[in-house]
C-alpha positions in Angstrom: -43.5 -24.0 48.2 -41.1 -22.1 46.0 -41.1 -21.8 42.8 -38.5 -21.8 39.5 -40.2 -18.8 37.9 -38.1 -16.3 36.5 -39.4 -12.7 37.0 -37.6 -10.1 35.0 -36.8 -6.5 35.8 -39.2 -4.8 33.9 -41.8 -7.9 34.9 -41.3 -6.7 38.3 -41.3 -3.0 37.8 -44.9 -3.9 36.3 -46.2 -6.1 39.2 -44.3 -4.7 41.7 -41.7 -6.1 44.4 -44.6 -7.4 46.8 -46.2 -9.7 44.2 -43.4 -10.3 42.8 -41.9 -12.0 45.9 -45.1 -13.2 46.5 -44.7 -15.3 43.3 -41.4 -16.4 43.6 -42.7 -18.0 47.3 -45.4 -20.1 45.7 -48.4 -18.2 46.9 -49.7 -16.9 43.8 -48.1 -18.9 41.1 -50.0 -21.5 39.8 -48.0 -25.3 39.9 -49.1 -26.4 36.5 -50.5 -24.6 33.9 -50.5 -24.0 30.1 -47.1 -22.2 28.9 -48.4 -19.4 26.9 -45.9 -20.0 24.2 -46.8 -23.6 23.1 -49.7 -24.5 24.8 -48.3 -27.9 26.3 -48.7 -28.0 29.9 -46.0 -26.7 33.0 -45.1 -26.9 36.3 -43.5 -24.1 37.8 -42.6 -26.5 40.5 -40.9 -28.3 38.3 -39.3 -26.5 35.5 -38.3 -23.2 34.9 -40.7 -21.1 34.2 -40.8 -17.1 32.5 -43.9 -14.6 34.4 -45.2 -13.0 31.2 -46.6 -9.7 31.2 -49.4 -8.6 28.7 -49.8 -4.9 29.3 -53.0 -3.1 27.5 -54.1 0.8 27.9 -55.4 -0.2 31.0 -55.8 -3.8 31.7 -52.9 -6.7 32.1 -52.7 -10.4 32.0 -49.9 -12.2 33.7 -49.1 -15.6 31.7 -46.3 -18.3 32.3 -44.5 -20.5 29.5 -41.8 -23.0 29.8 -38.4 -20.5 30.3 -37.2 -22.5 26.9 -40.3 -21.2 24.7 -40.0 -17.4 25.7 -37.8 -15.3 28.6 -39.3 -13.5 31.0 -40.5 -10.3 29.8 -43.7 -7.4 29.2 -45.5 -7.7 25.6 -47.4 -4.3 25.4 -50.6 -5.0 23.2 -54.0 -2.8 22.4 -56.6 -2.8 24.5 -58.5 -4.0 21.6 -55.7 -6.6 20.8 -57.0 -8.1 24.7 -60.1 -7.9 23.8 -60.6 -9.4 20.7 -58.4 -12.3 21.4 -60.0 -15.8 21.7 -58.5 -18.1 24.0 -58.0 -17.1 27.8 -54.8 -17.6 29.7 -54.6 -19.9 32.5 -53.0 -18.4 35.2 -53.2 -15.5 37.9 -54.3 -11.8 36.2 -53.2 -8.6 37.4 -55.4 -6.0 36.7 -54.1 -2.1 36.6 -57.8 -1.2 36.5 -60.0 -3.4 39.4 -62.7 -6.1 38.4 -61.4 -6.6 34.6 -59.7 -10.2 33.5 -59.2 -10.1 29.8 -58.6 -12.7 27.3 -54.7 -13.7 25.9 -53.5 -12.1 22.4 -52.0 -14.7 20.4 -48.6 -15.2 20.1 -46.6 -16.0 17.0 -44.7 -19.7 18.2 -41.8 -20.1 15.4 -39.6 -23.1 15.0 -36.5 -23.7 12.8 -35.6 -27.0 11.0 -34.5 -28.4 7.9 -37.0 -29.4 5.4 -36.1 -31.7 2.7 -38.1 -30.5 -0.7 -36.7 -30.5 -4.1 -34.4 -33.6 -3.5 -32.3 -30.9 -0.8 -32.3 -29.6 2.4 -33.7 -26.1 2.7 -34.3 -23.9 5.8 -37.1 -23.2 7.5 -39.2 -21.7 9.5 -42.9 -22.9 10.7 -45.0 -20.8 11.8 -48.1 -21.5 14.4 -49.7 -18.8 16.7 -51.1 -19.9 20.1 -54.6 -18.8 19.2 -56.9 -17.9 16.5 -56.1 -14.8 14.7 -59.3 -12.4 13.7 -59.1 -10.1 10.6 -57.7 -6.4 12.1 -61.4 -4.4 12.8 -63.0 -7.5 13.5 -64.3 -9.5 16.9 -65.8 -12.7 15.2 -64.3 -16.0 16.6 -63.1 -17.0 13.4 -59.5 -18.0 12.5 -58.5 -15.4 9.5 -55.0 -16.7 10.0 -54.1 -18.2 6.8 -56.2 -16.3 4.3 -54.7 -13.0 5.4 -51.5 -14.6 4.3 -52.6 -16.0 1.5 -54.1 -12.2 0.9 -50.2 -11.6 1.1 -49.2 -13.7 -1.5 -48.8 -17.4 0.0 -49.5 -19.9 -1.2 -51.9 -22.8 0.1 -49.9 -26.2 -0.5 -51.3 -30.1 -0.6 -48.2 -31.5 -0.5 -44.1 -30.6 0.1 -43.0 -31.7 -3.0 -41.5 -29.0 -5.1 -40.0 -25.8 -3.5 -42.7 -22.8 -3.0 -42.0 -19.4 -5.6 -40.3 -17.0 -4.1 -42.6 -14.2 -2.4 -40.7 -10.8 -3.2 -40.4 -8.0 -0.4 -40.7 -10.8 2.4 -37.7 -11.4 3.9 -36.3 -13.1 6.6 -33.4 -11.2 9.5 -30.5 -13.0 10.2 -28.0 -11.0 11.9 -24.8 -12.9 13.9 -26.2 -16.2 13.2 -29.1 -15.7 14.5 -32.5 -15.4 13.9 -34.4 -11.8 14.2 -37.0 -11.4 12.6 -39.4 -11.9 9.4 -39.7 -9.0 7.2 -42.7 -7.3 5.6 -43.3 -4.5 2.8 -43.5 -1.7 4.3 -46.9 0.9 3.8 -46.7 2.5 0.2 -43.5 0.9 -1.0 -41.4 2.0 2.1 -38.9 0.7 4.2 -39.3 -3.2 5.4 -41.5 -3.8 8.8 -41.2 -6.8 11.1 -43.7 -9.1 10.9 -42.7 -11.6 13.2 -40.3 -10.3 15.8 -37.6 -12.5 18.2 -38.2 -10.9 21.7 -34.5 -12.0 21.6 -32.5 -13.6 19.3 -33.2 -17.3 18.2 -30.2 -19.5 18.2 -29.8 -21.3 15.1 -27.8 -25.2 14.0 -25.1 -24.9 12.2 -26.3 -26.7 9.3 -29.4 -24.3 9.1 -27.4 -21.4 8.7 -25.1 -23.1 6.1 -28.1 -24.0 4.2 -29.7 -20.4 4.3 -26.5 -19.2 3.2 -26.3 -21.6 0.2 -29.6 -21.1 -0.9 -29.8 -17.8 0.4 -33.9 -17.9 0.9 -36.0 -19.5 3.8 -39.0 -21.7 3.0 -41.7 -19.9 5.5 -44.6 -22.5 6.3 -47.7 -21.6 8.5 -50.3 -23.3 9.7 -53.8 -22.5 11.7 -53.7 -22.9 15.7 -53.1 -26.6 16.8 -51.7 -28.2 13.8 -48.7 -28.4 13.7 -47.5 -28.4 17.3 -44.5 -28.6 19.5 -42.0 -31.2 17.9 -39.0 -32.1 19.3 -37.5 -33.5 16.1 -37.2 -32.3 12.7 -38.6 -35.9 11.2 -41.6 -35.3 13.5 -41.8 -31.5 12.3 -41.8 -33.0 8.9 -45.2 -35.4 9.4 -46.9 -32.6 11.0 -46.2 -30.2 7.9 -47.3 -33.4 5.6 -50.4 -33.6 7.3 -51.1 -30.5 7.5 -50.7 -29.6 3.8 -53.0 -32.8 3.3 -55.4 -30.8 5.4 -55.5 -27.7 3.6 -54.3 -26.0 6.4 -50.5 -25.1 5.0 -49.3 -22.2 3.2 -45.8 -20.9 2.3 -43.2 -19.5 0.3 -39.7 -18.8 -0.3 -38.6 -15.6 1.6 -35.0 -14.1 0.8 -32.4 -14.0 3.1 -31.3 -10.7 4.6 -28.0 -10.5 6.6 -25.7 -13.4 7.1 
């Protein structure tokens, strides 16, 4: 039966118009499966859903994810990026060389919310990748995640009670109200580099920007694989983080606010 999939231009310039249609008809595209974004479960019968490309040097993994976690769209990654990643995608592959089915790279989920710390509300962003990040050179199956944060100058919390230092260079985008990106010192003192990128702009509440304005910084949070979660509510956001900084498994800081 057909499907609500979205297939993008450039997703279909990839795969080409055969499979393409093939996938909008429902004979390759799974019903359910795990959105590539958030990890919750799908159903392209049911709910829009975005065709994901991930393009290596010579190998590429189609993925799906709920249309309201990511658009339709082709993530280039390294060949070793493919390779060293740890969890698989489930869904249909599409291999440019024949014979190879390679592993997801783990995606950056971010979510916005007011946090309340220091008696007031601050802005923030959590973040949460879909997998288990490895240390760049490395193929172990451990999660380096948080330590090469902390490396960056994070720092680990137990609790949310007081609002973390500020961690100079960082910075976060915001351009036109919305959200584009999280900014990094760039190599040898130079120009800032994204670290976290918005494939498009993230819409943004009003009181969020108002907030970032007023305080003009962004509490960044981030926590390991499968902590924190997709919440639909800012109170349930809030446990999550709780817990998780009762866990050990929270870091942050305060990241200045670039743009308006």
């Amino acid at each position: 039966m057909p499907r609500m999939l979205d297939v993008s231009d450039e997703v279909r310039a990839e795969i080409g118009d055969e499979e393409a249609d093939r996938l909008l008809a429902g004979e390759t595209a799974p019903g359910s499966y795990d959105c590539t974004s958030c990890r919750t479960p799908g159903d392209s019968a049911q709910e829009r859903t975005s065709t994901v490309l991930f393009i290596g040097d010579e190998t590429a993994v189609l993925a799906f994810a709920h249309a309201g976690c990511l658009p339709s769209q082709v993530v280039q990654v390294t060949e070793d990026q493919l390779r060293g990643a740890v969890k698989s995608i489930t869904g249909d592959t599409v291999d440019l060389e024949p014979d190879k089915v390679v592993p997801e790279q783990a995606v950056l989920g971010v979510t916005s919310g007011l946090v309340l710390s220091g008696g007031e509300l601050h802005p923030a962003l959590v973040v949460e990748p879909t997998g288990a990040i490895a240390r760049p050179g490395t193929t172990s199956g451990g999660d380096e995640f948080l330590p090469l944060l902390i490396e960056q100058g994070f720092m680990p919390l137990t609790e949310l009670s007081a609002v973390p230092p500020v961690l100079h260079g960082w910075s976060v985008l915001l351009a036109m109200g919305q959200l584009h990106a999280v900014l990094q010192p760039g190599a040898g003192g130079g120009q800032p580099v994204a670290w976290w990128q918005a494939h498009q702009p993230l819409q943004v509440t009003e009181g969020w920007r108002a907030a970032a304005n007023k305080h003009q910084q962004v509490l960044m949070f981030a926590a390991p694989a499968g902590s924190i979660g997709r919440q639909p509510r800012e109170d349930l956001l809030r446990d999550a983080l709780d817990k998780a900084a009762a866990n050990g498994q929270l870091v942050a800081s305060a990241l200045p606010l670039a743009g308006t």
